[in-house]
DRENMARGU-887062 format. One record per residue (C-alpha): residue in one letter; residue number from 1; x, y, z. Coordinates in steps of 0.05 Angstrom, whole numbers, padded with zeros to 5 digits. Layout:
! residues N
@code:a pos:NUM u:X v:Y w:Z
...
END
This chain:
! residues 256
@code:x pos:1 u:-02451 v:-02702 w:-03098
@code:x pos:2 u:-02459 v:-02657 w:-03038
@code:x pos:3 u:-02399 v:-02643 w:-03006
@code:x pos:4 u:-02402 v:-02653 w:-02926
@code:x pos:5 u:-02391 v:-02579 w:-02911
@code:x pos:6 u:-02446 v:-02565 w:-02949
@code:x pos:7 u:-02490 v:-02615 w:-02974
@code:x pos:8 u:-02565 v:-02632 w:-02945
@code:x pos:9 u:-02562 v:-02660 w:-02876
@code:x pos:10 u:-02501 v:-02643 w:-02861
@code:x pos:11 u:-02475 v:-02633 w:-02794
@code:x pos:12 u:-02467 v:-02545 w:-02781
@code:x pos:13 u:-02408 v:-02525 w:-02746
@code:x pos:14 u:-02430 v:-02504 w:-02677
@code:x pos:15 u:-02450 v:-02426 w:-02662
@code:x pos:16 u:-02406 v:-02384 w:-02621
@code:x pos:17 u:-02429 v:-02382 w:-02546
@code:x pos:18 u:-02462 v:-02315 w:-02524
@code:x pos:19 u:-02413 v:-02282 w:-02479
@code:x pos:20 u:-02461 v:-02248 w:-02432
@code:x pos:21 u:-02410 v:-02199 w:-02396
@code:x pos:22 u:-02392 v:-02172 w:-02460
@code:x pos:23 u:-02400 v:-02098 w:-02458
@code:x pos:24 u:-02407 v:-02033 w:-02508
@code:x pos:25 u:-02345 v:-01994 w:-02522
@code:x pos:26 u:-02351 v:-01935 w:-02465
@code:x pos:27 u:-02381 v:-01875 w:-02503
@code:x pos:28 u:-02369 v:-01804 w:-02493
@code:x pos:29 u:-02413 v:-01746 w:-02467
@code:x pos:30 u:-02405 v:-01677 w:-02477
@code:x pos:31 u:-02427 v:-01617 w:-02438
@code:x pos:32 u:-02435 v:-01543 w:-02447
@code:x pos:33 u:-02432 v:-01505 w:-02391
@code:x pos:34 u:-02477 v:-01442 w:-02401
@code:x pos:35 u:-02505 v:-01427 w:-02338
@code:x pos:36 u:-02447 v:-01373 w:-02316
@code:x pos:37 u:-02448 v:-01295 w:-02293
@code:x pos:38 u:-02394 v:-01266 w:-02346
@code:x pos:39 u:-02382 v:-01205 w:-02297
@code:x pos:40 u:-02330 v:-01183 w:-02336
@code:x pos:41 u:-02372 v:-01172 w:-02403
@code:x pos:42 u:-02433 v:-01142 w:-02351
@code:x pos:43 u:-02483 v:-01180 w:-02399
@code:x pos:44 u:-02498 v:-01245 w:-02414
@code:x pos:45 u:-02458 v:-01280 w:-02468
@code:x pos:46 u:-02506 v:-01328 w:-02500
@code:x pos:47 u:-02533 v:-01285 w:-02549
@code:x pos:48 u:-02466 v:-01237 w:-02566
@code:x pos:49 u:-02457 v:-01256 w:-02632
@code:x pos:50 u:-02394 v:-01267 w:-02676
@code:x pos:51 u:-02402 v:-01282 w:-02746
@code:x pos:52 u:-02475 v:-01260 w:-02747
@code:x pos:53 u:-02488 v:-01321 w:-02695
@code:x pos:54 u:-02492 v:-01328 w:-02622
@code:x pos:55 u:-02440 v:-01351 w:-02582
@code:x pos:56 u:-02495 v:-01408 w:-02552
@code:x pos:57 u:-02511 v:-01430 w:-02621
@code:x pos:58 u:-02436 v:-01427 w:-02645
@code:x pos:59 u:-02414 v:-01472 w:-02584
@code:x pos:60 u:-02473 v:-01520 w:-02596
@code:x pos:61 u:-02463 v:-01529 w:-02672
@code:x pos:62 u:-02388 v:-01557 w:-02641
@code:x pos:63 u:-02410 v:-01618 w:-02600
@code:x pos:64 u:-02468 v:-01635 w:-02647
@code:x pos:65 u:-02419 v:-01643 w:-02706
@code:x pos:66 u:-02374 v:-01691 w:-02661
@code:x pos:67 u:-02387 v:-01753 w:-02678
@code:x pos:68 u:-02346 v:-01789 w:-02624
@code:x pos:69 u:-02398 v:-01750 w:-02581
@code:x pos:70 u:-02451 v:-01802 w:-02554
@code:x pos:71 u:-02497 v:-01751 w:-02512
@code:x pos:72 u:-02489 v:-01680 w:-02513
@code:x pos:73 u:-02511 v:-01633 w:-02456
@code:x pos:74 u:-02524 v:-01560 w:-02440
@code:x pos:75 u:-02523 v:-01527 w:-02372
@code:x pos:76 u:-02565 v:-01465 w:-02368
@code:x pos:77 u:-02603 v:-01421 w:-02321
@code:x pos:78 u:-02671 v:-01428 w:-02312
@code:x pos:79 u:-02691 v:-01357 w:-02349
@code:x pos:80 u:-02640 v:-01379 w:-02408
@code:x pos:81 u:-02677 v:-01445 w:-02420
@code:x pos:82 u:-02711 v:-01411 w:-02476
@code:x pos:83 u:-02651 v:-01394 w:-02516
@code:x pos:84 u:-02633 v:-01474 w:-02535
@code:x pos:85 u:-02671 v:-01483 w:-02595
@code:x pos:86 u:-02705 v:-01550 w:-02591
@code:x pos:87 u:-02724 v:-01564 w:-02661
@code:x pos:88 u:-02656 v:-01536 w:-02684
@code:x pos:89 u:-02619 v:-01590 w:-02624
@code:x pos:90 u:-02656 v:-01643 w:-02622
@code:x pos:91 u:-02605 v:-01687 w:-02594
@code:x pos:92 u:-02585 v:-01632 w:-02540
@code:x pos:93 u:-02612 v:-01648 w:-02477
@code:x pos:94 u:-02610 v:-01585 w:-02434
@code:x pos:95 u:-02605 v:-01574 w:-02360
@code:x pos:96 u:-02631 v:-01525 w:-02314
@code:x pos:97 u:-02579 v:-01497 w:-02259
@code:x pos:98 u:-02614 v:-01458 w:-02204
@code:x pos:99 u:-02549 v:-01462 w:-02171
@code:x pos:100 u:-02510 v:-01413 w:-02217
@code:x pos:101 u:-02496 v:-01362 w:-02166
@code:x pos:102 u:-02451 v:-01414 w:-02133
@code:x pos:103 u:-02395 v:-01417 w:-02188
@code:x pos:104 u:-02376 v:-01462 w:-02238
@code:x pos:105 u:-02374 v:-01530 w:-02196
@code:x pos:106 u:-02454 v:-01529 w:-02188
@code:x pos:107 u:-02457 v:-01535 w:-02262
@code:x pos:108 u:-02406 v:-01590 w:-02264
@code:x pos:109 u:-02446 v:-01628 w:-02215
@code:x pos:110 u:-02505 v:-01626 w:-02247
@code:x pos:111 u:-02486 v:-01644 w:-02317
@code:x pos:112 u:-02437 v:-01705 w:-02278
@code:x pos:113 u:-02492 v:-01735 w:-02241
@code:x pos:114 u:-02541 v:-01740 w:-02307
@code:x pos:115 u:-02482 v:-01772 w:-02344
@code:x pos:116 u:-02462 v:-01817 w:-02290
@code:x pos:117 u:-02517 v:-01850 w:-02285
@code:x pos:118 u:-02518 v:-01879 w:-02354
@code:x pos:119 u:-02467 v:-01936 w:-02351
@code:x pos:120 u:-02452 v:-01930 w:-02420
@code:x pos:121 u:-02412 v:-01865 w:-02407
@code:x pos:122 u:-02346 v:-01869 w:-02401
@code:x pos:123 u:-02320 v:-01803 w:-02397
@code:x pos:124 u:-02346 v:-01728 w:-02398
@code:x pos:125 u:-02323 v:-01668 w:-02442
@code:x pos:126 u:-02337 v:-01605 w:-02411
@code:x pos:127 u:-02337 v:-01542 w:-02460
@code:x pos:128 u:-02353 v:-01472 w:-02447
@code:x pos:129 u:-02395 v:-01430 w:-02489
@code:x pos:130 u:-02353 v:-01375 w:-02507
@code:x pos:131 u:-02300 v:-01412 w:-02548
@code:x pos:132 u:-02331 v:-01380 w:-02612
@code:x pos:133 u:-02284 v:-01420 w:-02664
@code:x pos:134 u:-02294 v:-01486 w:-02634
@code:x pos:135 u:-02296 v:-01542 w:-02679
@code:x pos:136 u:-02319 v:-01611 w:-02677
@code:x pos:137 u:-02255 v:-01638 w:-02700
@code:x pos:138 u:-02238 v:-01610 w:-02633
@code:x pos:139 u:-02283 v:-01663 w:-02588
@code:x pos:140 u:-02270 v:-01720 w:-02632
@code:x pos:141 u:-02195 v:-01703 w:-02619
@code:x pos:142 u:-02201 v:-01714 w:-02543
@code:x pos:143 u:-02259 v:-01776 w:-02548
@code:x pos:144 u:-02204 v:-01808 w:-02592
@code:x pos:145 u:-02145 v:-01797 w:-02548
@code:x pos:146 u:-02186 v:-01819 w:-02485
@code:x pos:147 u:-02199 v:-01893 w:-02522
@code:x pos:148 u:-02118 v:-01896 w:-02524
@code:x pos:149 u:-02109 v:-01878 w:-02447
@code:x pos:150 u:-02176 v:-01886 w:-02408
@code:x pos:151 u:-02143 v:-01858 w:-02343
@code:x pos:152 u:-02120 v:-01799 w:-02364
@code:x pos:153 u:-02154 v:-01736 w:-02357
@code:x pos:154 u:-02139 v:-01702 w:-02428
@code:x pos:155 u:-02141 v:-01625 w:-02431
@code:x pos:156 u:-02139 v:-01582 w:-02501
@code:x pos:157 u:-02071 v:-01550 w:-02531
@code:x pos:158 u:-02070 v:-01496 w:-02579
@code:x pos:159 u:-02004 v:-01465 w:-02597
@code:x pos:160 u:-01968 v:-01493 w:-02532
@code:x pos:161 u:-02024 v:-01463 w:-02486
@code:x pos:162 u:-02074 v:-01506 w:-02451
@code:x pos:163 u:-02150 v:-01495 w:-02455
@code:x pos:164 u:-02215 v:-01514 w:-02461
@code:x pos:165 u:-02253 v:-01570 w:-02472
@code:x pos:166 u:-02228 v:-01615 w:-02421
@code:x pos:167 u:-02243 v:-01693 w:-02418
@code:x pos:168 u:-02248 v:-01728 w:-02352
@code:x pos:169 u:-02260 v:-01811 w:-02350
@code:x pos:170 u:-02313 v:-01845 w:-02303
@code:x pos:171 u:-02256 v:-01855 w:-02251
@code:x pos:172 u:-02260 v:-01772 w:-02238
@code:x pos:173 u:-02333 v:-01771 w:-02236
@code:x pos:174 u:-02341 v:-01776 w:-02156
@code:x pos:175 u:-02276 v:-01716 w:-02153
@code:x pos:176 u:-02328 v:-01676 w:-02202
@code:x pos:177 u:-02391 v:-01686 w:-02157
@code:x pos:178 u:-02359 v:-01664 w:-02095
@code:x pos:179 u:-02329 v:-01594 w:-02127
@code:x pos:180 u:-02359 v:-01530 w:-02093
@code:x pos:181 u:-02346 v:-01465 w:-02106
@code:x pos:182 u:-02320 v:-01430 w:-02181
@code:x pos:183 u:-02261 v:-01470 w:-02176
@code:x pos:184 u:-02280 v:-01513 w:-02241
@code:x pos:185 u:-02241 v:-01583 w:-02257
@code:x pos:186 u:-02176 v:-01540 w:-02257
@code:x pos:187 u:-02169 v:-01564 w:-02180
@code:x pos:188 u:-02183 v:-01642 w:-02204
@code:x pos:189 u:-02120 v:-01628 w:-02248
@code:x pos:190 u:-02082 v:-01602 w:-02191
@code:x pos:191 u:-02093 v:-01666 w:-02155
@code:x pos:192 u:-02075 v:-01710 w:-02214
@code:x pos:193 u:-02016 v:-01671 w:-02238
@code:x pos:194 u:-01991 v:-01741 w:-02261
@code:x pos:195 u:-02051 v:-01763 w:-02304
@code:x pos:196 u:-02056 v:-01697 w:-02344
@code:x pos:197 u:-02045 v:-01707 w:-02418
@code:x pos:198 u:-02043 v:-01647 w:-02464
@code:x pos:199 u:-02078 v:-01663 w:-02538
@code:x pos:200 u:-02055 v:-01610 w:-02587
@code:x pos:201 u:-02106 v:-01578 w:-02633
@code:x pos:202 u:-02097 v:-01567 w:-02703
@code:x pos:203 u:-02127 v:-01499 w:-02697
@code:x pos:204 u:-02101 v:-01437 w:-02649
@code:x pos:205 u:-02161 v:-01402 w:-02660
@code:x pos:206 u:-02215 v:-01457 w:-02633
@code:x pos:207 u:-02175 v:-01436 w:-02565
@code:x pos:208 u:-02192 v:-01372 w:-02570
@code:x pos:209 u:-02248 v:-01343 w:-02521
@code:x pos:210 u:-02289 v:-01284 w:-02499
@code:x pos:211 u:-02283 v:-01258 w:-02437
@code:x pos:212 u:-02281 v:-01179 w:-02446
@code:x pos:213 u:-02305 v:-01132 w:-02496
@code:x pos:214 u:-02236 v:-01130 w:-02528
@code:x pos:215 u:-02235 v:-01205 w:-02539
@code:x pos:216 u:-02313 v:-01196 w:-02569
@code:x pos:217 u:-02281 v:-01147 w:-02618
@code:x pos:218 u:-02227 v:-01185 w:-02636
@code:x pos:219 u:-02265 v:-01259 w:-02652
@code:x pos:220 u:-02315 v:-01211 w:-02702
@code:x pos:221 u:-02249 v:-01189 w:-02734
@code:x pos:222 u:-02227 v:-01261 w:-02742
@code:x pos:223 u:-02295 v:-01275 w:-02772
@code:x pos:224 u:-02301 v:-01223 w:-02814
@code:x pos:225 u:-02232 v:-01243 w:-02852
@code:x pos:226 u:-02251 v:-01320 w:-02847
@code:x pos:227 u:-02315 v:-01289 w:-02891
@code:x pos:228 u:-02266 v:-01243 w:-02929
@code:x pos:229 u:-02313 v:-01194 w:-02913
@code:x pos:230 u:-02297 v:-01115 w:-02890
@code:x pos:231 u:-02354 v:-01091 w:-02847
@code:x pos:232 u:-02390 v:-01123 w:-02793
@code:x pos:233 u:-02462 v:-01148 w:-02800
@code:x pos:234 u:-02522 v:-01107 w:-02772
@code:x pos:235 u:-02537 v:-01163 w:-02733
@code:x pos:236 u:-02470 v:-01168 w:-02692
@code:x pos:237 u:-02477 v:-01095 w:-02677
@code:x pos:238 u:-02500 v:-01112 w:-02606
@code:x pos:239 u:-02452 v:-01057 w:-02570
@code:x pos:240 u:-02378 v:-01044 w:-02550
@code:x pos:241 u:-02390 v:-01041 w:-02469
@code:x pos:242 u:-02423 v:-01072 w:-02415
@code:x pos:243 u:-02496 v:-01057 w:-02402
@code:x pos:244 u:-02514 v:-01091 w:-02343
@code:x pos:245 u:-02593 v:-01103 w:-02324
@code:x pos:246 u:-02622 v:-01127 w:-02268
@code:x pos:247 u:-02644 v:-01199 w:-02276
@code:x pos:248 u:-02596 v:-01210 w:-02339
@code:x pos:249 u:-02551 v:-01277 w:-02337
@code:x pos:250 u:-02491 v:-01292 w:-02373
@code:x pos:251 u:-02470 v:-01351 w:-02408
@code:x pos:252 u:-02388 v:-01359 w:-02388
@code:x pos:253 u:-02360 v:-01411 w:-02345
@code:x pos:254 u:-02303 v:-01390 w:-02346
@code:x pos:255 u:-02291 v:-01360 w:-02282
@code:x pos:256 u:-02297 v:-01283 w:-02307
END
């Protein structure tokens, strides 16, 4: 016999009413910004290469590995659209900045307003491109601290020393549109001294950036004993001082 859970005809137990303000879990964006002068280096950045690989391609290999990373952005300047390798980053959507020449915040605004407007994002992680150990592990470290504490505006640790990337929640996102100037998110931190949690990294190095020719030479010599090799490649031999050019852009955001 049929028992009268289960058997023909009997009655179902009723199905769970649709909630319809349930919602997604906020997701994360990243962003590169790319789209700076590097006046210090007197060259673009974007193609300097460490490890036999550009700095561009080095910093996008980091947020496409993330996989806490929902949407992943670059900011460049118009003339360095070329460099993102579409069929390489598919899932990279890139931006163009004609506004370069204004500093750091144009770049900010731009990649804030695109991400804003999807209401699935939650929060933004802004990276720079000449963090030429960056890892992955690195983003997914900051997406995963940001589900813990959605208000707080989480900033990178390595050794005791803040740095780059950054994560700032939806709450920041009007502070990041109205930023002018080079000033960057450091002056969003300034105001919020109170929300600012520090998320230490695993690995010193991923902290480490280019901003002069010394700090080139030294992230090839951490590459070339990460390879365990004891000569550089041909293909990093790209010079040991500035050569600026008319018309050249640079790829740091980093206020140099």
């Amino acid at each position: 016999m049929d028992s009268p859970q289960t058997g023909a005809g009997a009655e179902r137990p009723a199905a769970a009413p649709f909630d319809v303000h349930l919602r997604p879990e906020p997701m994360v964006g990243a962003v590169l910004l790319a789209s700076g002068f590097a006046r210090r280096m007197g060259r673009s950045k974007l193609t300097l290469r460490v490890g036999g690989r550009p700095l561009l391609e080095r910093a996008l290999d980091a947020l496409v590995g993330a996989e806490r990373v929902a949407r992943r952005m670059v900011v460049l300047q118009p003339a360095d659209l070329r460099l993102l390798d579409r069929t390489r980053y598919p899932s990279v959507e890139p931006i163009a900045n004609p506004l370069a020449a204004e500093g750091q915040s144009a770049a900010i605004r731009l990649a804030t307003e695109a991400l804003a407007a999807d209401p699935a994002i939650g929060a933004i992680i802004f990276c720079v491109v000449d963090q030429p150990f960056l890892e992955p592990a690195v983003l997914d470290r900051l997406a995963g601290a940001w589900a813990g504490d959605t208000d707080a505006i989480l900033v990178s640790q390595y050794g005791g020393q803040r740095g780059n990337p950054v994560l700032f929640g939806r709450r920041y996102f009007p502070e990041l549109l109205e930023l002018r100037g080079d000033v960057g998110g450091r002056e969003i931190l300034r105001v919020h001294p109170d929300a600012v949690r520090e998320v230490s990294m695993a690995d010193p190095a991923a902290g480490q950036d280019v901003d002069t020719w010394d700090d080139l030479k030294a992230a090839r010599a951490r590459a070339r004993r990460r390879r365990n090799r004891g000569q550089p490649s041909r293909e990093e031999d790209d010079g040991n001082a500035p050569r600026p050019a008319a018309g050249v852009t640079a790829g740091s955001t980093t206020g140099g």
